[in-house]
C-alpha positions in Angstrom: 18.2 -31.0 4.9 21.7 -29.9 3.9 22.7 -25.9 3.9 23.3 -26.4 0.4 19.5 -27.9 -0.4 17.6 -25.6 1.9 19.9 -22.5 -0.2 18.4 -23.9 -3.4 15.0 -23.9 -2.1 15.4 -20.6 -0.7 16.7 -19.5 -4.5 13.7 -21.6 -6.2 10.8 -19.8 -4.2 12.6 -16.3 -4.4 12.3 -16.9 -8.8 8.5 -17.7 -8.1 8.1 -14.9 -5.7 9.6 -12.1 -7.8 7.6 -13.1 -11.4 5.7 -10.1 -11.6 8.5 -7.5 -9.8 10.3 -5.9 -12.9 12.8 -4.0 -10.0 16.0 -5.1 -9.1 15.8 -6.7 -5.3 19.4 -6.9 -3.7 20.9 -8.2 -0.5 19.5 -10.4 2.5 15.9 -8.5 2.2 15.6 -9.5 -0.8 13.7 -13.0 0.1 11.5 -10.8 2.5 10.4 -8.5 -0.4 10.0 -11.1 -3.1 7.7 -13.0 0.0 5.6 -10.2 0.9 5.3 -9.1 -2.8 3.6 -12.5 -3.9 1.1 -12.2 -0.2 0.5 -9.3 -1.6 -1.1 -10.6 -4.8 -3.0 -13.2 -3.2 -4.5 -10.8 -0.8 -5.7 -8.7 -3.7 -6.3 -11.9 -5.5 -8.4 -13.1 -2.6 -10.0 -9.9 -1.3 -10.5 -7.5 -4.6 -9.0 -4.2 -5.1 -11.2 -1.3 -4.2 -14.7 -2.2 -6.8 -12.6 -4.6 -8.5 -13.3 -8.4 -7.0 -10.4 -10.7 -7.0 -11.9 -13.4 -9.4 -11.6 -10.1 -11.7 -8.4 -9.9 -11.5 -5.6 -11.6 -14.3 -1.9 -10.2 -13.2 -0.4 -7.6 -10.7 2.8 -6.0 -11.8 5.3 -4.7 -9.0 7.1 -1.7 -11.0 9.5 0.6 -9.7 7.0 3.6 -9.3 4.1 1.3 -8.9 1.8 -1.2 -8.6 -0.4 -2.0 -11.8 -2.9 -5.1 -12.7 -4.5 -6.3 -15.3 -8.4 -7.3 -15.4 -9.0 -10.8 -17.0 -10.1 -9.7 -20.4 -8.6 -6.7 -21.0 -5.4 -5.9 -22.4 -4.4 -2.6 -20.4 -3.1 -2.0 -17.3 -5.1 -0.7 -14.1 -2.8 1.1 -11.4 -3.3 0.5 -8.0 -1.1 2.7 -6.4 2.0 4.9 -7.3 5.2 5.9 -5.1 7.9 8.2 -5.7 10.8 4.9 -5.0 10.7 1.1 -3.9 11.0 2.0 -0.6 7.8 3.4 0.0 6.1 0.6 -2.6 7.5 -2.5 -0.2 6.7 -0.4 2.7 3.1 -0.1 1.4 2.7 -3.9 0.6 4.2 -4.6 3.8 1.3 -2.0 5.6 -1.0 -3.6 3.5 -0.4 -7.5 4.5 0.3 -6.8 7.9 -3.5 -5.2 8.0 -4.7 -8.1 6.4 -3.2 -10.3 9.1 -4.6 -8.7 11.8 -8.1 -8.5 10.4 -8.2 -12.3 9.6 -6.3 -12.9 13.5 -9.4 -11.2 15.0 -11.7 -13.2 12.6 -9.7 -16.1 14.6 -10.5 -15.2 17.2 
């Protein structure tokens, strides 16, 4: 694979990643981000969000004060959490999937 093909890749997966993040994400983080955005989801896709079960759930939105999602069914908008800037929302989903990962290592284990 040529630099030029595995760029476009990189480029195609960063649009699937970022669907549901209405922030701008800039630089080289920007892949990282976008990635652990879209882990995110399908964590809370997977495990459920508090007494809300994954199969519940329709759409997470990555906002630039928060993290919303939308029940299948309903219109409105449910918010997970809310942050004062982006910072401390990546830095949340980033706590949040590396938690994940180590719970389903030791499952491995």
């Amino acid at each position: 694979m040529s630099i030029q093909e595995f760029d476009k890749q990189m480029e195609r997966q960063f649009k699937i990643n970022k669907e549901n993040i209405t922030f701008s994400l800039r630089g080289d983080a920007k892949y990282f981000d976008a990635e652990q955005c879209k882990t995110f989801e399908n964590n809370i896709k997977a495990n459920g969000w508090h007494r809300i079960k994954g199969e519940d759930i329709d759409y997470l939105s990555f906002e630039k004060l928060g993290i919303y999602l939308i029940k299948k069914g309903h219109t409105g908008y449910h918010s997970m959490e809310r942050f004062s800037n982006t910072n401390q929302l990546k830095g949340f989903v980033q706590g949040y999937n590396s938690a994940v990962f180590m719970q389903t290592k030791k499952a491995w284990a």
